[in-house]
C-alpha positions in Angstrom: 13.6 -37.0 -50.7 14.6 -39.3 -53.6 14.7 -43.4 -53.7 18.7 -42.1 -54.4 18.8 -39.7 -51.5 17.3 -42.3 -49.0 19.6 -45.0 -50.0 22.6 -42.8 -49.4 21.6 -41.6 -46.0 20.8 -45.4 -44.7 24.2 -46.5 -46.8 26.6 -43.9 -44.7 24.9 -44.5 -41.1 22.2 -42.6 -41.2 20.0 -42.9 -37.9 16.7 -44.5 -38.2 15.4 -43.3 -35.2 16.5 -39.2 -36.2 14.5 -40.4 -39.8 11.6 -41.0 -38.3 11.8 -38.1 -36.1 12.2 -35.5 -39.2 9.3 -37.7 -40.8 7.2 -37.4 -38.1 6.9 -41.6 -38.2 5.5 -43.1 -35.2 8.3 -45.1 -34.2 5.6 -47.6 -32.3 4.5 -49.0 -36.3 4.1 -52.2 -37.0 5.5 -51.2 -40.4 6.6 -47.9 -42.0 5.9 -47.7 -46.1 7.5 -46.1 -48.6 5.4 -44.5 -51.5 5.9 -42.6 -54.3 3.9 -41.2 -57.1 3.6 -43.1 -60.7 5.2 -43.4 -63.2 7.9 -44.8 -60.7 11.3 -42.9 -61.5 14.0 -43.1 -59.1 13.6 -39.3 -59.0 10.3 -39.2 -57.6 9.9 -37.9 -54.2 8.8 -40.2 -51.9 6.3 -40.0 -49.0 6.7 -42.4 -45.4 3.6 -43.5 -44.0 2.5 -45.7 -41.2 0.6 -48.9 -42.0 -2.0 -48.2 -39.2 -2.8 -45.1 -41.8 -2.7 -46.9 -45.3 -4.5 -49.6 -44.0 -2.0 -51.2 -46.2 -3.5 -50.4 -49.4 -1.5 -49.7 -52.9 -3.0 -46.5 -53.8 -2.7 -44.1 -50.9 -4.1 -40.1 -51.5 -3.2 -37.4 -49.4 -3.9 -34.1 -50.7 -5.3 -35.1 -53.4 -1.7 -36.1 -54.3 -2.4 -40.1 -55.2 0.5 -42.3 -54.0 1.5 -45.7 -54.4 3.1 -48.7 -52.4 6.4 -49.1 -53.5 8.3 -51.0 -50.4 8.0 -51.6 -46.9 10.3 -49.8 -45.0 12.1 -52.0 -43.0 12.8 -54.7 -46.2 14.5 -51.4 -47.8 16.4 -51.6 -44.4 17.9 -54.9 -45.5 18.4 -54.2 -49.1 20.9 -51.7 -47.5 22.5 -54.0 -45.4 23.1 -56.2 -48.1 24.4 -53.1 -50.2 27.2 -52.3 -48.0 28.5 -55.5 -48.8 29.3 -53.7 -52.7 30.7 -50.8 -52.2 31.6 -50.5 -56.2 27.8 -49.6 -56.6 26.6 -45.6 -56.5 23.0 -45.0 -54.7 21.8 -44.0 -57.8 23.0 -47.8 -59.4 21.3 -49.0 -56.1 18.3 -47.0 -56.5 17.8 -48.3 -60.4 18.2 -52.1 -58.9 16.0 -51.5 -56.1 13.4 -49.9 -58.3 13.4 -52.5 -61.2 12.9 -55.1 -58.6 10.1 -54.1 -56.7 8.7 -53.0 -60.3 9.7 -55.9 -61.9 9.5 -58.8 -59.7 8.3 -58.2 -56.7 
């Protein structure tokens, strides 16, 4: 799934609880992160892991696939809260802002 594909499924109601459940998230987290591999594109798969299993750290490898931190799961969640208020905006627009910013100035 792309930065683009998750925004549209959160952006027209898509259940958080059925997300985790086709991610195989443990819904108990403290926090779910989103990764995805450098050089960030908004093409990039991503890859949803629990902080209890990153230990929080930027650079995460699993199968000798190296990902990186990009967001935390549930500030995403609010970015697409707020993105409902601008409904003139695609998901891939969305996904460009969203990137740049957690690039850029986060």
């Amino acid at each position: 799934m792309t930065l683009t594909e998750l925004i549209n499924y959160f952006r027209f109601d898509g259940n958080q609880k059925e997300f985790f459940k086709t991610y195989s998230l443990n819904t108990e987290s403290e926090v779910i992160e989103i990764y995805m591999q450098k050089p960030f594109n908004i093409e990039n798969n991503l890859a949803f892991f629990e902080i209890e299993k990153t230990e929080g750290l930027q650079e995460y490898e699993v199968e000798n696939i190296k990902y990186y931190n990009l967001i935390d799961f549930y500030y995403f969640l609010d970015f697409i809260e707020d993105s409902k208020k601008n409904k003139k905006l695609t998901d891939k627009e969305l996904a460009e802002i969203l990137l740049d910013y957690v690039v850029n100035d986060a």
